[in-house]
MARDO-858630 format. One line per 2 residues: their letters; for each residue x, y negated, z negated of N, C-alpha, C. Coordinates in steps of 0.05 Angstrom, whole numbers, plus 5000, padded with zeros to 4 digits. Each point is the difference from the previous one (the first is absolute). Layout:
REM residues N
a	X/Y/Z/X/Y/Z/X/Y/Z | ...
This chain:
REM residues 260
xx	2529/2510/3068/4984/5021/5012/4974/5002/4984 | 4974/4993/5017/4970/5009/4984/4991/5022/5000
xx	4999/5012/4975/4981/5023/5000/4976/4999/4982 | 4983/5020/5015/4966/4995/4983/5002/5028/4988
xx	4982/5002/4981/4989/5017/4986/4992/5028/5010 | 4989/4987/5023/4990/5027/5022/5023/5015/5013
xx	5022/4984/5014/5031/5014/5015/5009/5019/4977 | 4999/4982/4968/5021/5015/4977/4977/5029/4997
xx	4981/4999/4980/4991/5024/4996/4995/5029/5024 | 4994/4985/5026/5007/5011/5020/5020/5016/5011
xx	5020/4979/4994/5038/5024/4993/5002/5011/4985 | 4988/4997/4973/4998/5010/4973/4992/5032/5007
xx	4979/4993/5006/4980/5034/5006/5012/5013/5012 | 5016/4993/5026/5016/5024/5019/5026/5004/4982
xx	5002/4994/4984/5022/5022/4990/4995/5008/4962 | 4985/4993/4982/4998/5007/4982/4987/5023/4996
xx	5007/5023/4982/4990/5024/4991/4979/4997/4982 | 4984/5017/4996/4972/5003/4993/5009/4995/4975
xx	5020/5010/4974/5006/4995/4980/5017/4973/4987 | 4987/4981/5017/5020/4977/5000/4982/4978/4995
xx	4978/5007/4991/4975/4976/4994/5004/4973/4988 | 5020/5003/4974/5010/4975/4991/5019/4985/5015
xx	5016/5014/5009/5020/4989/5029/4977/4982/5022 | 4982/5013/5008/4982/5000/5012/4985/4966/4988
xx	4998/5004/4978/4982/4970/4989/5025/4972/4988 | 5024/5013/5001/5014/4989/4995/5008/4981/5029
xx	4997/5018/5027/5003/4982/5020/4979/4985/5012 | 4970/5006/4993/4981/4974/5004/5010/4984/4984
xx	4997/4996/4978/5010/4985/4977/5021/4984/5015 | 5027/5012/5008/5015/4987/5004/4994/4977/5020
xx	4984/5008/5028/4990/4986/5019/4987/4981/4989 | 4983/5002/4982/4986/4973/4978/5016/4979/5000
xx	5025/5009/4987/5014/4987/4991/5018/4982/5013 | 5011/5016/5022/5014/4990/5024/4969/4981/5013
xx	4984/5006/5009/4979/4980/5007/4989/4974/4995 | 5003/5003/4966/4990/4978/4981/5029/4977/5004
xx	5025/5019/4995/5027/4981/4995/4999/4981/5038 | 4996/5022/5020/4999/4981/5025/4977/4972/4997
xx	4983/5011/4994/4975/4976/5005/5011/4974/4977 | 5012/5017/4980/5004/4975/4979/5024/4969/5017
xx	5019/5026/5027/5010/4982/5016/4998/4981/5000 | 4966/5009/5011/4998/4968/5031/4981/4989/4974
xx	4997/5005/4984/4991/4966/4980/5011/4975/5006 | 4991/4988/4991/5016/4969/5004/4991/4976/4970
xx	4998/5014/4984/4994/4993/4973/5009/5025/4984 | 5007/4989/4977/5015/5016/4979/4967/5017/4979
xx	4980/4985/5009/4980/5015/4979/4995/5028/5025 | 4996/4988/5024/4988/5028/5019/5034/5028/4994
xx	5019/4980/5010/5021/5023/4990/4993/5013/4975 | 5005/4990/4980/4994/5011/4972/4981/5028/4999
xx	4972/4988/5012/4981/5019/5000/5002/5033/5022 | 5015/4994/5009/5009/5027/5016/5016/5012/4994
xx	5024/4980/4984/5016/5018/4988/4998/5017/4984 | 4979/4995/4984/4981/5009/4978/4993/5023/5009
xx	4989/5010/5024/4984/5018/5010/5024/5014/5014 | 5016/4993/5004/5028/5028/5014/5009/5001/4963
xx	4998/4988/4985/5011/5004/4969/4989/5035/4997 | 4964/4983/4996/4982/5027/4997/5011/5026/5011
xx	4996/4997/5025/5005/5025/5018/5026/5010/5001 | 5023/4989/4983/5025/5019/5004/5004/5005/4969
xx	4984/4986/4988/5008/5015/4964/4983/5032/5014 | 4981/5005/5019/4982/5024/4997/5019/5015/5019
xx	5012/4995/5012/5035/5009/5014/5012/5009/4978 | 5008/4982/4981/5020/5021/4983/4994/5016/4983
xx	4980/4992/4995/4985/5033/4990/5004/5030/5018 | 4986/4995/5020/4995/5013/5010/5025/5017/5017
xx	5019/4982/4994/5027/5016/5019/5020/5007/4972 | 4990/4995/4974/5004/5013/4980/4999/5033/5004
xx	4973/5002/5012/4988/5018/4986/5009/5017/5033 | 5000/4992/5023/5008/5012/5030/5028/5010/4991
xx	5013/4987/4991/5031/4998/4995/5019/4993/5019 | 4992/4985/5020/5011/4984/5019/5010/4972/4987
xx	5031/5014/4997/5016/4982/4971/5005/4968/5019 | 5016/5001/5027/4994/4985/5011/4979/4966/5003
xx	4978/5019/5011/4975/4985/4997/4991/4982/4972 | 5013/5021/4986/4987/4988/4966/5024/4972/4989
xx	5028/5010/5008/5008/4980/5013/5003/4975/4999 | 4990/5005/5030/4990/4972/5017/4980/4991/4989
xx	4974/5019/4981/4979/4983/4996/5004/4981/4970 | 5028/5002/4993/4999/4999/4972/5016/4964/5003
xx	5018/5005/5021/5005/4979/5010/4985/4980/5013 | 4976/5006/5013/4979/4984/5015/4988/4983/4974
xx	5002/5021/4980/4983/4985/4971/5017/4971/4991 | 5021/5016/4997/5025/4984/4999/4994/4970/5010
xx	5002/4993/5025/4996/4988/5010/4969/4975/5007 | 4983/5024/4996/4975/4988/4991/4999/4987/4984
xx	5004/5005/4975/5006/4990/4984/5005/4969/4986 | 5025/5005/5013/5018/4965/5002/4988/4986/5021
xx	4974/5007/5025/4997/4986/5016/4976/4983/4982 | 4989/5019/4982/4971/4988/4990/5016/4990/4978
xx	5020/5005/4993/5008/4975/4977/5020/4972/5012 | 4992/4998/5021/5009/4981/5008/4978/4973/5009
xx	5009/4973/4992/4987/4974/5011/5003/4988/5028 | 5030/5013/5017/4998/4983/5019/4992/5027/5028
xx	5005/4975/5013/4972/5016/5030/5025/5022/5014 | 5024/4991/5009/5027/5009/5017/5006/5024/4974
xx	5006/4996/4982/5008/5020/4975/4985/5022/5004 | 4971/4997/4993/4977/5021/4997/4999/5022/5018
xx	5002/4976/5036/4995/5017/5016/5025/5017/5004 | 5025/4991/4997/5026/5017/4997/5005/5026/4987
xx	4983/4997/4984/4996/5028/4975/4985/5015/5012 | 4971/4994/5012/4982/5014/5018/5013/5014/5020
xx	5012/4980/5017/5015/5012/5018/5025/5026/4993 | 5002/4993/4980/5024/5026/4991/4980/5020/4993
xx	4982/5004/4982/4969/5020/4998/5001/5010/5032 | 4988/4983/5010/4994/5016/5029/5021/5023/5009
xx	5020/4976/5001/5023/5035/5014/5003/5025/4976 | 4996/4988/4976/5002/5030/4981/4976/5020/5010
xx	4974/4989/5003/4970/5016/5016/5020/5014/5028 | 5009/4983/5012/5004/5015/5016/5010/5016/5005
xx	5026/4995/4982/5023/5033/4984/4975/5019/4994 | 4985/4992/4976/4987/5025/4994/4994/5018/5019
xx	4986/4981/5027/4975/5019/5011/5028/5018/5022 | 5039/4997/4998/5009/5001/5013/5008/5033/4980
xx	5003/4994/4980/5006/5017/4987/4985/5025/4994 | 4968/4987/4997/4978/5023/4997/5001/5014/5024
xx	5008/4985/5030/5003/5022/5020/5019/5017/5002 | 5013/4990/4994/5034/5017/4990/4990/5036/4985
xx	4988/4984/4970/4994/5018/4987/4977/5028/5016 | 4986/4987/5025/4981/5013/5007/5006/5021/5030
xx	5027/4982/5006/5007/5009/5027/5004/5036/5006 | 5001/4999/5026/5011/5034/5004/5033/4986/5010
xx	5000/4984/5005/5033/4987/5013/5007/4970/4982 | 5004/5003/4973/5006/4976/4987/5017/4983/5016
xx	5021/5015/5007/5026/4983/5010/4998/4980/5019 | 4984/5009/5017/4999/4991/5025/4982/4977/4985
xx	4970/5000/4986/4994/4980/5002/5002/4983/4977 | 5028/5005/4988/5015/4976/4977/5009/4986/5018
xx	5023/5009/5025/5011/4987/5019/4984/4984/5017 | 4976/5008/5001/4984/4987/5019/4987/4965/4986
xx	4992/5016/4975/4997/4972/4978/5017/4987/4994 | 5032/5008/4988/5004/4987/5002/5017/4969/5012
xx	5009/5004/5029/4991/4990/5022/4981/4976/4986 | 4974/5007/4997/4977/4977/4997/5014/4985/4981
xx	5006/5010/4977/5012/4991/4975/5026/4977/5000 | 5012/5006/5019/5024/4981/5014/4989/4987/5009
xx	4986/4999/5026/4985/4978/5016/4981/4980/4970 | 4981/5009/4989/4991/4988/4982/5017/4985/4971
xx	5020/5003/5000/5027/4993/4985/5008/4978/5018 | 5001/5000/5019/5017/4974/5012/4972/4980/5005
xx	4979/5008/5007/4977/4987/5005/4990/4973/4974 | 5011/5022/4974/4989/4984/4980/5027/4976/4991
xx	5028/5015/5007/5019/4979/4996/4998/4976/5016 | 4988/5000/5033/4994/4978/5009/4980/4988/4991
xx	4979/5010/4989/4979/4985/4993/5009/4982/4970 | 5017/5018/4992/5013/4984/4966/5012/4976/5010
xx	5020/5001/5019/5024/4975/5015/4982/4985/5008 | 4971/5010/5015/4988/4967/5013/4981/4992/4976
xx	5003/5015/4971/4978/4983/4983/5024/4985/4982 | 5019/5011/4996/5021/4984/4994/4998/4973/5010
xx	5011/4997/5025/4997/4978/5023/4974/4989/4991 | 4980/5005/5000/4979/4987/4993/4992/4989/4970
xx	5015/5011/4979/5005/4984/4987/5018/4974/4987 | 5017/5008/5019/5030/4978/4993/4976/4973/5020
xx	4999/5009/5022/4990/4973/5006/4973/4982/4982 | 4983/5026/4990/4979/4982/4985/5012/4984/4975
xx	5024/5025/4984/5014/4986/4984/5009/4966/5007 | 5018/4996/5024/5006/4983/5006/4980/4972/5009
xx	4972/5013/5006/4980/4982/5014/4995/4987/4958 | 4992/5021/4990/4998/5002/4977/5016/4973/4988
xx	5024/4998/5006/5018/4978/4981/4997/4983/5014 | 5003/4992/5026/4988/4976/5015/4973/4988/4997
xx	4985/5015/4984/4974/4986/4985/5002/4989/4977 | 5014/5022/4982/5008/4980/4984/5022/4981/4992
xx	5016/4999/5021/5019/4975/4997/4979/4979/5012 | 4988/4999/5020/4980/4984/5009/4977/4988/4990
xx	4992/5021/4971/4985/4990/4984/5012/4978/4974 | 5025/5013/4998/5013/4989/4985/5007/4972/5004
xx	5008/5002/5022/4997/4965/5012/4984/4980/4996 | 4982/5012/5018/4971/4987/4991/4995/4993/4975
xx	5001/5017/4982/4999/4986/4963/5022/4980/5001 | 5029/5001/5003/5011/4978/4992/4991/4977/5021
xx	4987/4997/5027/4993/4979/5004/4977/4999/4988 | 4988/5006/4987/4971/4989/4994/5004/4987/4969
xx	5017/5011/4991/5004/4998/4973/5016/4972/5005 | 5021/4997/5014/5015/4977/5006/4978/4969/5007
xx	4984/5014/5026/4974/4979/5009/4993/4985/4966 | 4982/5025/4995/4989/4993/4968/5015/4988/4978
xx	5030/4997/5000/5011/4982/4986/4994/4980/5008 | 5013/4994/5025/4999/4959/5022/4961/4997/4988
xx	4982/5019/5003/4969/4991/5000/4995/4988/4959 | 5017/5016/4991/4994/4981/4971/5015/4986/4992
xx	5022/4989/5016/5015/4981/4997/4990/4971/5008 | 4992/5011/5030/4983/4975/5021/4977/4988/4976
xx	4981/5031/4991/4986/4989/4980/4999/4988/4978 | 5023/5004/4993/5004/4986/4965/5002/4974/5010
xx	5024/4992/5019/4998/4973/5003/4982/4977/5022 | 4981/5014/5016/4978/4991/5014/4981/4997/4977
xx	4999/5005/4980/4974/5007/4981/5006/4965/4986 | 5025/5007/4995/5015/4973/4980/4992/4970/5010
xx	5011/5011/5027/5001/4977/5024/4969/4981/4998 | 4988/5027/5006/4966/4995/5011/4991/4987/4970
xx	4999/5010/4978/4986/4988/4981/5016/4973/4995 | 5025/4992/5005/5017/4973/4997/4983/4989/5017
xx	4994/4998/5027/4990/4988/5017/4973/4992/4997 | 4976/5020/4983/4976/4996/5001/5000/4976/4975
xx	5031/5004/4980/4998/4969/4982/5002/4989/5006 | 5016/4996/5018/5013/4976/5010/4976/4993/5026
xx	4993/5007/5010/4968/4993/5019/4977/4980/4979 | 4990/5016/4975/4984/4992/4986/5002/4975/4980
xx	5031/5000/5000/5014/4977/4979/4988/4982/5022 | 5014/5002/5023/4997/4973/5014/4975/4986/5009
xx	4977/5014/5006/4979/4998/5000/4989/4991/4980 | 5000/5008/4979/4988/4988/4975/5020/4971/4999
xx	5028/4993/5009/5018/4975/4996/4968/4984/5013 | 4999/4998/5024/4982/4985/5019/4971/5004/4990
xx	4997/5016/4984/4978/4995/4995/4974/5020/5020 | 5019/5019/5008/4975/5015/5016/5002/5037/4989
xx	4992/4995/4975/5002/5028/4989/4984/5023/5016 | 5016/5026/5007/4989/5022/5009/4984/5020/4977
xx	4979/5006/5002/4990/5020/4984/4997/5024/5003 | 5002/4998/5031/4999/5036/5008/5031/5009/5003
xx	5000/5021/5000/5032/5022/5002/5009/4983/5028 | 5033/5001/5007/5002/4997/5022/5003/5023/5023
xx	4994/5026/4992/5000/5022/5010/4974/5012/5001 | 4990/5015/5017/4977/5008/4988/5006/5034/4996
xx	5012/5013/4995/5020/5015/4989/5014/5000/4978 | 5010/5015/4983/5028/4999/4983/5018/5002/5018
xx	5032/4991/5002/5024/4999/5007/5012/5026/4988 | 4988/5010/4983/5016/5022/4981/5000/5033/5010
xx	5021/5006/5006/4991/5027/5019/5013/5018/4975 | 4984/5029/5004/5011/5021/4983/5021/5017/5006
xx	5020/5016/4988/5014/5018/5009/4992/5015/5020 | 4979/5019/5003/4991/5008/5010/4984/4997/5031
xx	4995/4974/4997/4999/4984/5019/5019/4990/5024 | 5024/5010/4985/5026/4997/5009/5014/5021/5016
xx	4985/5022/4984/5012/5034/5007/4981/5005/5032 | 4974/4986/5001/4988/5007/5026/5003/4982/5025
xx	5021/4978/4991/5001/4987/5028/5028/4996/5000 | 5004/4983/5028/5025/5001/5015/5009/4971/4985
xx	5038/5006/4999/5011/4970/4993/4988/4977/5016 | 4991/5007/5022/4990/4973/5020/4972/4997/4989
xx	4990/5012/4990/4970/4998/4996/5002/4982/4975 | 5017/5018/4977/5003/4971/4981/5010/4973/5004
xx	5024/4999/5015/5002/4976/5000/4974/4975/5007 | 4990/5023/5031/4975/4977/5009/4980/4994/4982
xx	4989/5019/4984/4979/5003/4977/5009/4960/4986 | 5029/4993/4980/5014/4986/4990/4999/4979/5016
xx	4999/4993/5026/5007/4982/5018/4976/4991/5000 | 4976/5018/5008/4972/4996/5004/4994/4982/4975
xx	5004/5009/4967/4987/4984/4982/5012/4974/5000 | 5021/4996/5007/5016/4970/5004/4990/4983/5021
xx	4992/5011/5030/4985/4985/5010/4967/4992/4995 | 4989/5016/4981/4971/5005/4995/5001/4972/4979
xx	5024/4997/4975/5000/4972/4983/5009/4983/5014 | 5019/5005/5024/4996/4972/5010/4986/4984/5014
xx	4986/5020/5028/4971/4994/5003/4971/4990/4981 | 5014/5016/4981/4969/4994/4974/5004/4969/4994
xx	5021/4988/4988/5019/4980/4993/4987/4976/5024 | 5012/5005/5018/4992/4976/5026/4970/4999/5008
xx	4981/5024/4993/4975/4996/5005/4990/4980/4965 | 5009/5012/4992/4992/4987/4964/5003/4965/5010
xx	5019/4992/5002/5005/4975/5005/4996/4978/5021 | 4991/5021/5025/4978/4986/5019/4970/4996/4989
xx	4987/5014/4978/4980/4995/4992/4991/4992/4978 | 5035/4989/4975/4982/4994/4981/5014/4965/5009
xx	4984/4981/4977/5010/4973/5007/5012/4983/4996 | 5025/5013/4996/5027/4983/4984/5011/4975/5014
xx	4990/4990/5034/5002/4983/5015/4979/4985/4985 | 4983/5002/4991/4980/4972/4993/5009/4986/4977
């Protein structure tokens, strides 16, 4: 149920006595407070919550003063409990927590402003019964809203561990990849430099010594180098320098003149 500032002090005035001034500021106040705790609601970030809570904080510490001094034991109360609650919402980090606490603030504002009418009424009875009515309805309102944030967090919980089992994965395949990639490498490296002797021995046998690299590249890849590409990417990288010396090799020997 919404109420504004204007409906509350409005009810306020048709029944408070002329000698009831702090009663009187105790229930703007309260409306502050009940106002600030609704708006802190519909936030959807924990800093905008925070900051409203802050401001129904303000406005019901000047509640319990003030129903100190009314003596509407009630009201003082509820407002002592709203603090209560304030409280642990601003000492809290998560977003569902904070606003949970807020939400308990709100219905204590709304006790107050139920109580200060109480205190102010010509017919208390009737309108405790009438409130509280609201107080029930708003009691089950907030237990459903607790059950579906429940619900809403078992599943994020759950979405939650399916990320990280999924992440988890992912590391042991990558970590697994990255073993086979410096294995391939230790012994492609072996391979490749056996071969570039065994290329150059023979050439120099015949008599047609190479002077340039048979790569025009190093063969030598870094760890790191390893961490940014795919097992398929190394292997081809390895394959590529083996056909690059043997190509180099058969051009070497069509042009130098070991036939003459």
């Amino acid at each position: 149920m919404t109420y504004t500032i204007t409906i509350f002090i409005s009810f306020f005035l048709s029944f408070i006595p002329d000698n009831s001034s702090e009663c009187h500021l105790a229930y703007q106040d309260a409306t502050y407070g009940f106002q600030h705790a609704e708006t802190a609601m519909e936030a959807n970030n924990i800093e905008h919550l925070k900051q409203f809570a802050k401001r129904s904080k303000i406005a019901i510490e000047k509640v319990l003063i003030s129903t100190e001094k009314c003596g509407c034991i009630e009201a003082n109360n509820a407002s002592y409990k709203a603090l209560e609650n304030l409280n642990k919402a601003l000492q809290k980090e998560k977003f569902e927590t904070t606003r949970l606490f807020v939400n308990r603030a709100k219905m204590n504002a709304h006790s107050i402003i139920i109580a200060l009418d109480i205190c102010s009424a010509e017919n208390p009875e009737f309108i405790f019964l009438e409130n509280e009515d609201n107080l029930i309805e708003q009691e089950q309102l907030l237990l459903e809203q607790q059950k579906r944030l429940m619900e809403r967090q078992k599943k994020l919980e759950a979405q939650m561990k399916r990320q990280k089992k999924l992440k988890e994965e992912l590391r042991i395949q990558k970590e697994t990849m990255l073993l086979e990639q410096k294995m391939i490498k230790a012994d492609a490296e072996v391979s490749l430099q056996q071969l570039e002797s065994v290329i150059l021995s023979f050439m120099k046998t015949i008599g047609c010594e190479e002077t340039k690299s048979l790569t025009e590249e190093p063969f030598e890849r870094t760890f790191l180098d390893l961490e940014s590409e795919s097992l398929q990417a190394t292997k081809f990288f390895y394959v590529t320098k083996a056909r690059e010396m043997a190509n180099n090799l058969l051009n070497a020997l069509d042009d130098c003149d070991w036939q003459k």
